[in-house]
Structures are given as C-alpha cells and as structure tokens.
C-alpha positions in Angstrom: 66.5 -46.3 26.4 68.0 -43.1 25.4 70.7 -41.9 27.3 70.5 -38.4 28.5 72.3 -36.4 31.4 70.5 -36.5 35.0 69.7 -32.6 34.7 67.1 -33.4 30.9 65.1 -36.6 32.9 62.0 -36.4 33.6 60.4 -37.4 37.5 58.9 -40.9 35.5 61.9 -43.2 34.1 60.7 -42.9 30.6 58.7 -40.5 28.5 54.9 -41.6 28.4 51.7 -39.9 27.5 50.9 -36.6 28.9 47.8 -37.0 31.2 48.4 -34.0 33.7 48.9 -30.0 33.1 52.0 -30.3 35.4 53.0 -33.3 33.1 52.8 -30.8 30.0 54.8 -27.9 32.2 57.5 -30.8 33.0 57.7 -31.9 29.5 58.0 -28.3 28.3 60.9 -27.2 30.7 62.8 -30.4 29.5 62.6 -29.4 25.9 63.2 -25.8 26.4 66.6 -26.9 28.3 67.5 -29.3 25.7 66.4 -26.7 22.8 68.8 -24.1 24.5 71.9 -26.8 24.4 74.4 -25.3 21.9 75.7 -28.9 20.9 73.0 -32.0 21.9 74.2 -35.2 21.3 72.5 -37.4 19.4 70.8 -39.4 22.0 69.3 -35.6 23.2 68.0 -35.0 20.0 66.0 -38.2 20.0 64.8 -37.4 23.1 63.9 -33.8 22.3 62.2 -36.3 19.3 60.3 -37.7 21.9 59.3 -35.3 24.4 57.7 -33.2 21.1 55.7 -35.3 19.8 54.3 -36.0 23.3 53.8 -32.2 23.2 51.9 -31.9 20.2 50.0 -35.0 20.9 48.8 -33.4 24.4 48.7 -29.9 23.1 46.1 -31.0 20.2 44.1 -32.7 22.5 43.7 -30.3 25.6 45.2 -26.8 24.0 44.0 -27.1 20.2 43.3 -23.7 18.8 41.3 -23.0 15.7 42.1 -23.4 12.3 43.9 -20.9 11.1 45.8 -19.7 7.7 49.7 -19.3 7.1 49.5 -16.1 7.4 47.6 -15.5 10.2 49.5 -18.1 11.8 52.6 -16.0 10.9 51.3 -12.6 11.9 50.6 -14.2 15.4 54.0 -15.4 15.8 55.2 -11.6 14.9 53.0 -10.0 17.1 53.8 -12.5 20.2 57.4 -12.3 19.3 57.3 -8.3 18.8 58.9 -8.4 15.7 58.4 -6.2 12.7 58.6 -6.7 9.1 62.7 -6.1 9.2 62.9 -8.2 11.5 62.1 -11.5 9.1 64.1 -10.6 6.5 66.9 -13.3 6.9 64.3 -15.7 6.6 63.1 -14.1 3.5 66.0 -12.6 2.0 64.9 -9.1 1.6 62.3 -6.7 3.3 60.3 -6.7 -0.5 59.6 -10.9 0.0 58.8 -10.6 3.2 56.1 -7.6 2.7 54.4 -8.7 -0.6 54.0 -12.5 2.0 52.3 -10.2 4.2 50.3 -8.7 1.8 49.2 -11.5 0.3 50.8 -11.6 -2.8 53.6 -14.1 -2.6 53.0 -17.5 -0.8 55.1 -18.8 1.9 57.8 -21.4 0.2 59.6 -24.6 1.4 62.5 -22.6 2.4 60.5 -20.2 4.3 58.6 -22.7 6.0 61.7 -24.4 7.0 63.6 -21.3 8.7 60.2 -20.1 9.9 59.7 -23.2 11.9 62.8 -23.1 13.1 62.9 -19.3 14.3 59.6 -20.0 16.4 60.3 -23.5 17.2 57.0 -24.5 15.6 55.7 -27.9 13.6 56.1 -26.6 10.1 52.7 -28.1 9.6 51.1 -25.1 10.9 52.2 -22.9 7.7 50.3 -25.4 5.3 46.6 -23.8 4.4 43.6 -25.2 6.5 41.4 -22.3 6.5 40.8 -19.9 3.6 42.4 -16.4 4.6 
C-alpha cells in the first residue's frame, strides 16, 4: 500500500475503479490537492500515479469527447484557460514559434508537448494527431 497523509485518502481503503460520478468528483479533489503540494513525496506521487490513470480510464469511458487535432486541442486549452498568444511563449520560447504553431506552419515538438502537458495538467497523448485539422 502506498502510504499517504489522512487528509489525500479516499472514503474506500484503496484506489479501485471508478463506477460512480461522485467517485470521479472524489478522485478529482484528491488529485487536485495532491497536484497543488509544493513537495509530494514519493509515495504521493505514486498515488497521484494511481488516482490518474483511474481518471483517464473513467473519463474515456463516461466523458470521452471527440477526436480532435493538436491544435484544436491546444486552442481549447487557451480559450478555457483565457490565455493569449503571449501568454505561451515560455513554453515556446518566443511569441514567433508560438504564432506560426497556431497558424499552422510549425508542428508542435517533444519539448512543447512536454511543458504543454504540464501547464494544463493534461495526458500529452492528446497533442499527438488523431483527426486531420
């Protein structure tokens, strides 16, 4: 078992399945805390591990959303985040990168997927092509 502090466990003794909305909500406020932890331990990163691919595994199944491209998939993140171009250029490196991603004419890198996923606390899967744009 993976030790954690009282205030990250879950009601059930152990991480399982999600089978319940109100599972999912549980599951979520768990990882938010943990995610907002300025040093986890090891043992919380495991569990934060855990409790996301339970997440995804849920979220796929009940709250799967179309197909989408990278760069839609990064234009939605902007717009539900509110940021602007400027906004993205540390994870590019300059405002030029991140506009000529936007418009189409530079694809998003390893590096850019990495800090991407991290920023938005996303799978980096879902900036890997599965619809045409």
């Amino acid at each position: 078992m993976i030790a954690v502090p009282e205030k990250y466990e879950l009601e059930i003794s152990s991480p399982a399945p999600i089978t319940s909305e109100r599972q999912h909500e549980e599951y979520l406020t768990v990882l938010d805390r943990l995610a907002s932890k300025e040093n986890p331990t090891r043992d919380e990163e495991k569990y934060a591990e855990v409790l996301m691919t339970l997440i995804e595994a849920y979220e796929e199944e009940h709250h799967s959303i179309p197909d989408a491209s990278p760069l839609e998939v990064l234009r939605a993140l902007m717009d539900a985040n509110e940021l602007r171009q400027k906004d993205l250029v540390p994870i590019f490196g300059s405002e030029s990168i991140v506009s000529e991603v936007l418009q189409k004419k530079r694809d998003l890198n390893k590096r850019h997927i990495e800090k991407l996923s991290k920023r938005f606390r996303v799978s980096p899967a879902v900036f890997f092509s599965r619809a045409t744009e």
